[in-house]
Short mmCIF file of the C-alpha atoms (twelve columns), coordinates in Angstrom:
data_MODEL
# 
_entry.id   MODEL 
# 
loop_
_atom_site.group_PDB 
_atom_site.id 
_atom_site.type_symbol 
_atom_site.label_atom_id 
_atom_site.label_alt_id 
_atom_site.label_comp_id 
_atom_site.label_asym_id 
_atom_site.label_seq_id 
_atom_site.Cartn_x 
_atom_site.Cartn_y 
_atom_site.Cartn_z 
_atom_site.pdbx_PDB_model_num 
ATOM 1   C CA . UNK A 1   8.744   110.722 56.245 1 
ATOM 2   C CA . UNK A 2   5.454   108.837 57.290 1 
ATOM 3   C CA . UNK A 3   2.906   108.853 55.304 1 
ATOM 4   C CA . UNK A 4   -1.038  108.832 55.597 1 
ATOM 5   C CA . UNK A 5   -2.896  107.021 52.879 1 
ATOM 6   C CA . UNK A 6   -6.711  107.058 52.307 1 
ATOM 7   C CA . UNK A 7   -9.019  105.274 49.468 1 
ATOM 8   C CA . UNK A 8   -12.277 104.600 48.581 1 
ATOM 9   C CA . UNK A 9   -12.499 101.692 46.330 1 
ATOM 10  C CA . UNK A 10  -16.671 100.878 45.165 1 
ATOM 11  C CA . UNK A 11  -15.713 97.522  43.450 1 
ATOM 12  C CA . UNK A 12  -13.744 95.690  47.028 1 
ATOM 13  C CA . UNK A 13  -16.854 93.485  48.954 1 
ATOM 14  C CA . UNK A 14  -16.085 92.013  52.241 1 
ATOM 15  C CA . UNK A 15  -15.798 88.998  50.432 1 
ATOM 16  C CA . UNK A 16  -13.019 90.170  48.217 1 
ATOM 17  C CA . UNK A 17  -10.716 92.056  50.867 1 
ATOM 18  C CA . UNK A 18  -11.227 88.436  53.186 1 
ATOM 19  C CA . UNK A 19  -10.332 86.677  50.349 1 
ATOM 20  C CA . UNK A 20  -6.753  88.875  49.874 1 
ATOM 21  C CA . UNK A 21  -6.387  89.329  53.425 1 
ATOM 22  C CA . UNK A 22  -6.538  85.329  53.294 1 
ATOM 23  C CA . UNK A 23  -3.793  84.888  50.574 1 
ATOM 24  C CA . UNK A 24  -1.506  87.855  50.978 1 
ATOM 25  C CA . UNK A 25  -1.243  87.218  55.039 1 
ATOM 26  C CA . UNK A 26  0.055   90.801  55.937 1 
ATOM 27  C CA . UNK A 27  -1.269  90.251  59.636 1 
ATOM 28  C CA . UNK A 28  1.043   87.574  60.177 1 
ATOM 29  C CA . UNK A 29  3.843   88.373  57.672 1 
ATOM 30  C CA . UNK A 30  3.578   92.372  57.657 1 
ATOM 31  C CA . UNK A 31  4.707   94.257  54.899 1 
ATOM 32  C CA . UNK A 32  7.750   96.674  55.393 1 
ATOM 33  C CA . UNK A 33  6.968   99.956  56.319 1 
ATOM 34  C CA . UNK A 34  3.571   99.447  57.183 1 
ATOM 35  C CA . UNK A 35  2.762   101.097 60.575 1 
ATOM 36  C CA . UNK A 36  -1.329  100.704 60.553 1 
ATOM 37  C CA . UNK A 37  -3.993  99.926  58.754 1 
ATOM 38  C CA . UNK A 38  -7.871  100.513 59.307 1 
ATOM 39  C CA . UNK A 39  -10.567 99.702  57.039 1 
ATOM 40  C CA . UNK A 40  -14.504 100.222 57.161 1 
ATOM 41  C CA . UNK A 41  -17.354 99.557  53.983 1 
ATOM 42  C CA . UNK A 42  -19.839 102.231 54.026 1 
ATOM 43  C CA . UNK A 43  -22.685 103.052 51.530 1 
ATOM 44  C CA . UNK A 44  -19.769 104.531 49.109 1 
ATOM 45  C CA . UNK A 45  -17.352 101.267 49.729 1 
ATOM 46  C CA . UNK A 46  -14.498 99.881  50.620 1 
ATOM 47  C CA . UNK A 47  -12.381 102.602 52.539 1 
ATOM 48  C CA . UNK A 48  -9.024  102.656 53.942 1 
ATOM 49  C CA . UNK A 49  -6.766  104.435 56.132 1 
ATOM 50  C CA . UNK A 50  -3.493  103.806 56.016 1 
ATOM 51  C CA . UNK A 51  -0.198  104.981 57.888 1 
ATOM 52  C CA . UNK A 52  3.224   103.609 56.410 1 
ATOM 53  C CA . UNK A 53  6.571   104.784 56.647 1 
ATOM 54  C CA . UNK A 54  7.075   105.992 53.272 1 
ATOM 55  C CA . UNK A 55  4.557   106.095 49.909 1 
ATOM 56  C CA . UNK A 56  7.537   103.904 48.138 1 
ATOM 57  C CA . UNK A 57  7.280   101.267 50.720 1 
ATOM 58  C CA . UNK A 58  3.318   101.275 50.106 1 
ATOM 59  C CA . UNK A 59  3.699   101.143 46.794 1 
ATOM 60  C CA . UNK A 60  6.167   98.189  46.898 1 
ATOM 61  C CA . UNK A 61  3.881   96.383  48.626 1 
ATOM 62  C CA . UNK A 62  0.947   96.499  46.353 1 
ATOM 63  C CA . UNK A 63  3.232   95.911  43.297 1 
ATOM 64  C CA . UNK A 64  4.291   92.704  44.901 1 
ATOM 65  C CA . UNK A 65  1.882   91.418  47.023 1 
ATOM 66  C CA . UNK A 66  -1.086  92.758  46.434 1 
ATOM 67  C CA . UNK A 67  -2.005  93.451  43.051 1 
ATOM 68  C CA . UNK A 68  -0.673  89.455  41.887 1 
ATOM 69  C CA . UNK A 69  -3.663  88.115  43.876 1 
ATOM 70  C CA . UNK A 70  -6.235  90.854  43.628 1 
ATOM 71  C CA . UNK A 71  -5.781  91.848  39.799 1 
ATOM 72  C CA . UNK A 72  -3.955  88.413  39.140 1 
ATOM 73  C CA . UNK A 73  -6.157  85.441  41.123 1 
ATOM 74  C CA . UNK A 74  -9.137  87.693  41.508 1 
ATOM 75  C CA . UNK A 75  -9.585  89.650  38.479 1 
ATOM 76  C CA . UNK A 76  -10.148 93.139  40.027 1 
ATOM 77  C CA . UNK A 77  -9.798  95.628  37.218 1 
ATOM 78  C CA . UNK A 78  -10.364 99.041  38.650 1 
ATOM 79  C CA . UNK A 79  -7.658  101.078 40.738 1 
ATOM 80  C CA . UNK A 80  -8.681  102.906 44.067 1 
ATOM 81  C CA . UNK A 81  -7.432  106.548 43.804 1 
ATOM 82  C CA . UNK A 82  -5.085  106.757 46.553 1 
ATOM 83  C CA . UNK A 83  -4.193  110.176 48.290 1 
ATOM 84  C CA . UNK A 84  -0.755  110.902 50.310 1 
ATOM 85  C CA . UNK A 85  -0.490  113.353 52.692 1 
ATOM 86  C CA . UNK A 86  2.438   113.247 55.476 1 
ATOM 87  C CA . UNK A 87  1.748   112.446 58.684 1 
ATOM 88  C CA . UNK A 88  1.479   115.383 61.268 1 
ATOM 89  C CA . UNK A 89  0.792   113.312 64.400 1 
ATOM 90  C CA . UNK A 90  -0.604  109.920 65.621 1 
ATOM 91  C CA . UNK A 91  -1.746  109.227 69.073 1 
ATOM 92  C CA . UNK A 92  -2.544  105.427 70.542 1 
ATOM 93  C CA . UNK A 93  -4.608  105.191 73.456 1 
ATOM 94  C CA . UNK A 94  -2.682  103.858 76.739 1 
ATOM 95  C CA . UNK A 95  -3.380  100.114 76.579 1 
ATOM 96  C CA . UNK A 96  -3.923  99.658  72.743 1 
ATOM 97  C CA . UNK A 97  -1.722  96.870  71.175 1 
ATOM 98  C CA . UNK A 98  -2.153  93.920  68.759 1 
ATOM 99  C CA . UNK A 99  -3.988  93.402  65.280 1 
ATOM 100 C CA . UNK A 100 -7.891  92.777  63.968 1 
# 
């Protein structure tokens, strides 16, 4: 079942997530089971909104390609607290296709 994931994460600058973004490449080679991601920085931090196919496949994906650079290259010690909740519905605009 498809999952919704959400975080706020204080410590991640624009900086930082460029930096990952950079090395990890998921634009151009995208993870399995990842369906969309959004992210904004607000007075709070770094927030996310993701939808992926199942919280084991998100999960995967951090554990291999995420955490080695960002806790690994870039010394990041804290953990965002990520919630799951399954996805009820998703709706894309006619027209609305691509990445970034």
């Amino acid at each position: 079942m498809a999952v919704v994931m959400t975080f706020v994460w204080p410590e991640i600058t624009p900086d930082l997530y460029d930096a990952v973004r950079e090395r990890v490449r998921w634009e151009k080679d995208v993870p399995d089971g990842c369906v969309l991601h959004v992210c904004w920085f607000a007075d709070d931090g770094f927030h996310v909104l993701d939808i992926w196919e199942s919280e084991q496949q998100f999960a995967q994906f951090i554990a291999d390609r995420i955490a080695p650079v960002l806790k690994g290259e870039l010394g990041v010690k804290s953990d965002p607290p990520a919630e799951f909740a399954p996805l009820y519905r998703r709706f894309v605009a006619p027209g609305v296709s691509g990445a970034a």
